[in-house]
N, C-alpha and C positions, 0 to 999 in steps of 0.2 A: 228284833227281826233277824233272823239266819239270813246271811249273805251266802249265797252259790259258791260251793265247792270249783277249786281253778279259776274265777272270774275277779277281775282286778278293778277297785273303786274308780273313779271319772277325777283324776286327776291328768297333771301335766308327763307324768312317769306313763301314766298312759297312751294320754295321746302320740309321744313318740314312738312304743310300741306300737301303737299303730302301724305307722308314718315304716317303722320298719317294716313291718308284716305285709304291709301292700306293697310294697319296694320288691320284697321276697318274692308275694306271689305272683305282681305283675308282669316280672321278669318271667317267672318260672310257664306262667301259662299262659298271660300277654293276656290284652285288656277283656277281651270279650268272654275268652274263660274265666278268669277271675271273678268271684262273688266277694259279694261285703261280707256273706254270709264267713265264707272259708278264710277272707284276710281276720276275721275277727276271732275263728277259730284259731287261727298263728297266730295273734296277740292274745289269747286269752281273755276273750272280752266279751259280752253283748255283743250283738250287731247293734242294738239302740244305741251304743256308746260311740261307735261307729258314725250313725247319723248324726248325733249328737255332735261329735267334732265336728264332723268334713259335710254332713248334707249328702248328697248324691257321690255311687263311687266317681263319675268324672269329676268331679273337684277332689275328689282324694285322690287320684290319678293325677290332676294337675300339681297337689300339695304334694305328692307324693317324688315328683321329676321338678319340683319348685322348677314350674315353668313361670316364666315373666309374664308369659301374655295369655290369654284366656283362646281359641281359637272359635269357639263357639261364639263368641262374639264379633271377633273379625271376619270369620269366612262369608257370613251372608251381605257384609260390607262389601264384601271384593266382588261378590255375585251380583249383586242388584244393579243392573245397566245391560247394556244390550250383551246377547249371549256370544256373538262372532266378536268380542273385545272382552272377554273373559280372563285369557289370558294376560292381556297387558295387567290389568286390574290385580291380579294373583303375583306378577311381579311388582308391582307398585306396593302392594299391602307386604309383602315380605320384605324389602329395601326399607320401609315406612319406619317395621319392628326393630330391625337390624339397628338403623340408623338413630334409636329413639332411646336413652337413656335404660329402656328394657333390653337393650344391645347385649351391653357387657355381660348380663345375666346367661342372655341367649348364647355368647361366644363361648363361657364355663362351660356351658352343659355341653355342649359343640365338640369344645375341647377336648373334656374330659370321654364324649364316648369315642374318640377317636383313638383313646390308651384304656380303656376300661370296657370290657365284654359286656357287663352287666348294665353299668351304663349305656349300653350302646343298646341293648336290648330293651330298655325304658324308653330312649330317644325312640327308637325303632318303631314301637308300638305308640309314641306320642306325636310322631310324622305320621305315621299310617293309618289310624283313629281318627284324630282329632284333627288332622289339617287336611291328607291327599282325601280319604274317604268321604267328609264333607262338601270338600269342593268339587268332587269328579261326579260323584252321586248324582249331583243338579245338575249335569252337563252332560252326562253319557247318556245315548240311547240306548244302546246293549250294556245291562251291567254287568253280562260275561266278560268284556272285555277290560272292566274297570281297574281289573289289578292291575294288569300288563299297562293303560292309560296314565294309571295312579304313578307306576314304577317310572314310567318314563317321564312324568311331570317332576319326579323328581330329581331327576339328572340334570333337568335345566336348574330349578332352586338351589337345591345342594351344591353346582359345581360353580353356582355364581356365590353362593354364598363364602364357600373356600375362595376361591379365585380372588374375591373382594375385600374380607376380612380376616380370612386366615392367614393366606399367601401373600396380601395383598400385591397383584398383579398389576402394573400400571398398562395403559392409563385406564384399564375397567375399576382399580382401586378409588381413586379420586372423578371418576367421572358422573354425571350427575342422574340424580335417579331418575330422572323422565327419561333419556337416553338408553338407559340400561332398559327401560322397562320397553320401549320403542323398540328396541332392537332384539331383545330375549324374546318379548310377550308374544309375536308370531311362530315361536317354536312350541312354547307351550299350549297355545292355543289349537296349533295342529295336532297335538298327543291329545288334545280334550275333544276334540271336536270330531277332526278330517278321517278318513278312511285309513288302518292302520292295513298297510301291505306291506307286503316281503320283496327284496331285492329279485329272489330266485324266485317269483312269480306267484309263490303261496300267501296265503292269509296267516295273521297273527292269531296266537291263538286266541278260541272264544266268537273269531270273527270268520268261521269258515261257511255258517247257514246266513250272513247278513245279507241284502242284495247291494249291490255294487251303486252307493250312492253317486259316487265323484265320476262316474259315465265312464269310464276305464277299463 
């Protein structure tokens, strides 16, 4: 049997080729451009070889940002219960990960995109796929507005999560996560939910045709 010219046999030399080549392309075109097809063209491989290791690009996506925790699995955890406590729910499941032996994992990658571009670009698109776009999706009624929703759900996560574990910032470093989650979870639940307007009287963008829910 002729083996295909450029194509590299289903070992372990390969699967890290892989593992690089989706690293490469993830970054380079961020999740939704990226095909298995084209990371398999950077590895020089099959795509079958592709499935073969990882199954679906989102698990090579995850293998690929050796994330700790699956989010596909936790975001419909966070969701399921009433929609106007969404928010608290979305802080309790991120303090839950933090706090959980997947922590230390989480705090690496944390760390390192905060001195590394590229890692920061993999983070980037592993917040914004897999966790903000899951969870806002279920909650927004305009999903014009979801980016700008998504972006600002992030400012509550991300700056509790420095402030608590990076920085550690007392007494929010040591204080207990129902309290955290009790006193954040109303902010983010306004960026998922509440009518997003502008100090100077204008609407955010995406939200200039919506009608004026909150009677304002």
């Amino acid at each position: 049997m002729v083996r295909r010219s450029g194509r590299r046999p289903g070992n372990q030399d390969t699967r890290a080729s892989i593992l690089q080549a989706a690293r490469s392309c993830f970054a380079e075109k961020g999740y939704d451009k990226a095909s298995i097809r084209s990371i398999a063209a950077e590895a020089g491989v099959d795509p079958a070889l592709v499935h073969h290791y990882f199954g679906t690009k989102e698990k090579l996506f995850l293998a690929a940002l050796n994330a700790p925790v699956n989010p596909g699995e936790l975001i419909p955890q966070a969701l399921a219960g009433p929609r106007e406590q969404a928010g608290e729910r979305l802080v309790r499941m991120a303090l839950s990960v933090w706090d959980s032996p997947a922590g230390a994992a989480a705090l690496a990658v944390f760390r390192s995109a905060l001195s590394n571009e590229w890692t920061a670009r993999l983070l980037r698109e592993f917040v914004v796929t897999q966790i903000l776009r899951r969870a806002v999706t279920e909650l927004v009624a305009d999903q014009q507005e979801a980016p700008m929703r998504s972006a600002l759900v992030a400012t509550q996560i991300a700056g509790l999560m420095v402030t608590r574990y990076v920085l550690r910032i007392e007494p929010l470093a040591s204080a207990e996560p129902a309290l955290l989650a009790a006193m954040i979870g109303p902010n983010v639940q306004r960026f998922l939910t509440e009518p997003l307007s502008l100090r100077s009287g204008g609407t955010a963008p995406g939200a200039a045709d919506e009608p004026d829910r909150g009677g304002r």
